[in-house]
N, C-alpha and C positions, 0 to 999 in steps of 0.2 A: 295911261294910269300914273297919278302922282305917288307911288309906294312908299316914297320916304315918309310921306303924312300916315300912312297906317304905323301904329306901335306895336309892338312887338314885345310879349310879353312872357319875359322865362322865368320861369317857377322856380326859384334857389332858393328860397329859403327852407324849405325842410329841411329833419331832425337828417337826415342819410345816414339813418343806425345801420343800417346793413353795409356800408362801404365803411369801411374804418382802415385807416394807414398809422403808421409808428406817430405822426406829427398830426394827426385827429384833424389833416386838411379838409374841406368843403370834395367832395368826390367831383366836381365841375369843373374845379382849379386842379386838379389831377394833372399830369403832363404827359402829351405823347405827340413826337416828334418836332420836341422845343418849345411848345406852345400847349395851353391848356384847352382843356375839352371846350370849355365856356367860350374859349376867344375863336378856337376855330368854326363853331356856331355861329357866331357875331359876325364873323368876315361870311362867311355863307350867305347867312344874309341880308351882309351889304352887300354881296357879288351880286344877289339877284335883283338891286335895287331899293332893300330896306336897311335904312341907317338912325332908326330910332326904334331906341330898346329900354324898355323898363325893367328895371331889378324893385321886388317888392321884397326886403329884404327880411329875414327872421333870424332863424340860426347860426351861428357863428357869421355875424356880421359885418363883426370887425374886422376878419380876414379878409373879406368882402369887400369891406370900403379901404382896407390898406392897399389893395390889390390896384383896386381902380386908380387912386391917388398917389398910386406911386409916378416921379414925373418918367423915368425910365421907361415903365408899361405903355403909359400913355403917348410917349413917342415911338416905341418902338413899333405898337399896334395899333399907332392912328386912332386915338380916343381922345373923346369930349365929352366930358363932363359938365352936365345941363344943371343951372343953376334952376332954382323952384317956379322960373318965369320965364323957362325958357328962350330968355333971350341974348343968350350965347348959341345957338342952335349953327351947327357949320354943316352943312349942307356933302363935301369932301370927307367928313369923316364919322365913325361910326360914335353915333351921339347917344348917352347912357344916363341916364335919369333914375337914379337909387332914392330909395324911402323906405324908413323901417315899419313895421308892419308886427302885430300880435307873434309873438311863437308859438302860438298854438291855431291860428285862424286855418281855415280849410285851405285849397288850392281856388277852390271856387272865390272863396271869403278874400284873399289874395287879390284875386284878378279884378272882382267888382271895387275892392279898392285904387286898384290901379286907375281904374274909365275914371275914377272920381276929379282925378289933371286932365281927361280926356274926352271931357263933354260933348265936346262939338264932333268928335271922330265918329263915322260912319261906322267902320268895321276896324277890327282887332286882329292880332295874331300871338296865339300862345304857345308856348313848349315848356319841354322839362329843363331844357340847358344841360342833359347829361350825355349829349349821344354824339356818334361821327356819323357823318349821312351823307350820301350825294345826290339826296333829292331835289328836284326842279323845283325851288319854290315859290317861283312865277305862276310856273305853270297850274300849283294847287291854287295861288288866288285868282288867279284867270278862270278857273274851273267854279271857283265860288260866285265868281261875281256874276258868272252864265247863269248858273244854279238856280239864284234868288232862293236860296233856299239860308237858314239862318244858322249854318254852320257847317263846316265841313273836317273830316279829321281823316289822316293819311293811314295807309295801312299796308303791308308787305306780308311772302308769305314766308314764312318760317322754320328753323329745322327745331327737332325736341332736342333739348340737352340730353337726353338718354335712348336707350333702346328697347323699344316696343314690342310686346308678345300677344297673339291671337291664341287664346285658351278654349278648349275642346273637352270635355268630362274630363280624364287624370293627366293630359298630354298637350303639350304646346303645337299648336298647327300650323303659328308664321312666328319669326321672327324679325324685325329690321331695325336695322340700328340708325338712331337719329334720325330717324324721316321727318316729311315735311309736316307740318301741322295741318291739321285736315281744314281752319279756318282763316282766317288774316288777321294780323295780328297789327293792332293799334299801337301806331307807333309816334301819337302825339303832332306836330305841323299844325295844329290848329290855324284854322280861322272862326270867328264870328260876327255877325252883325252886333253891334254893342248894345243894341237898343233891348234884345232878346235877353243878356245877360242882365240889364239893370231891371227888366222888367220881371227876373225871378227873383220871389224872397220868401222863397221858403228856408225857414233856419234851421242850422247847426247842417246845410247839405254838402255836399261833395261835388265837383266837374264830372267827375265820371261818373257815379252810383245814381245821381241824382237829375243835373243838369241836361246830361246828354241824351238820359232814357229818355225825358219829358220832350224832347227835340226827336226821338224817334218817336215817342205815341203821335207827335203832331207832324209825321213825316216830312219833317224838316233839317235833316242832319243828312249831308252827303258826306262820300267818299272818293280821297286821289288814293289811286293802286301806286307805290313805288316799286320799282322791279330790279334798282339800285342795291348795294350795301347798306347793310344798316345797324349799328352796333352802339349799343348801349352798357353804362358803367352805372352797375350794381352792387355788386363785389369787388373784392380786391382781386378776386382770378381773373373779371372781366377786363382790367384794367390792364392785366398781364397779357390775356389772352390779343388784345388790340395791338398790344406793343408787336408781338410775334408777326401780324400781320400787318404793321400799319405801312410798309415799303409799297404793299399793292394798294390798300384802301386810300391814301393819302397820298 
């Protein structure tokens, strides 16, 4: 499998009104343990043999592209910055290809922009660029390419943020604190065949609301189970809560 040719596509440009810090940073460029959420993504997955990633950029852009262009960054984490003809492409380092993009366009709207450089590309990979994972991401393309099926999205099980009660007429009959979720919970690793994506245009839709049901009415959307860590920055307590842990996760 040639991996570097599939692109990889992280969904940063949202509003991330729910994550808000003192400096109104992007929640992706967040930092835990020296290095930001976005770049330990990016090395992820160049470890597992993908080294071409698109930024469809929106929101707070400019932090964005100051990040990337900084020359310090770019040495220190082995970045390349892909000119619009790709032909600076290094093969050794992980290659990043930014363009700006509506602020207000879906995720969906996002990503069909992106195929628009990537014509000739068979198949895609999307995420959110917010999370720490030690998912096998081989392994989920390996799982797609068996599949033949036109997309596949990862998913783990889950504990609730809170504690759960089983109600009886006036009296509580169970209680349990934070258990697991009774179903698995999408945790984004996308893959797709691109040709499925270009071939939907339905507008004003969404990746998720929209995209992916139409891939289940036509039973065509699998699933890789991760049985890994998986942590996700939402909040500014999720951010905290990572640091508390990231000696074992990272």
């Amino acid at each position: 499998m040639t991996l570097y040719k599939t692109p990889i596509i992280l969904l940063i440009g949202g509003k991330g009104s729910r994550y808000l810090d003192e400096n109104n940073h992007p929640k992706q460029l967040a930092v835990i343990k020296k290095k930001p959420i976005l770049i330990h993504m990016m090395q992820s997955y160049f470890d597992n043999g993908f080294n071409l990633i698109i930024l469809p950029l929106g929101h707070k852009k400019e932090l964005f592209k100051n990040f990337f262009n900084n020359k310090i960054n770019k040495h220190k984490f082995r970045l390349n910055i892909l000119n619009k003809k790709f032909t600076n492409y290094k093969k050794n380092k992980i290659n990043i290809f930014m363009f700006d993009t509506n602020k207000n366009n879906t995720k969906l709207e996002r990503v069909k922009k992106s195929l628009t450089f990537f014509k000739d590309c068979k198949n895609i990979g999307v995420n959110y660029g917010d999370a720490i994972c030690n998912i096998d991401i081989r392994s989920v393309f390996k799982k797609f390419l068996k599949s033949n099926l036109n997309a596949i999205m990862s998913v783990t099980t889950m504990k609730s943020p809170f504690g759960h009660v089983l109600i009886k007429n006036n009296t509580v009959k169970q209680f349990k604190e934070k258990p697991d979720l009774p179903s698995p919970t999408n945790i984004g690793y996308y893959f797709f065949k691109s040709i499925s994506l270009i071939n939907y245009n339905k507008k004003n839709s969404e990746l998720e609301t929209s995209f992916l049901n139409s891939q289940i009415q036509k039973k065509m959307l699998g699933f890789y189970f991760h049985k890994g860590y998986f942590h996700t920055v939402n909040h500014k307590q999720d951010l905290i809560n990572i640091k508390h842990k990231e000696k074992k996760i990272i």
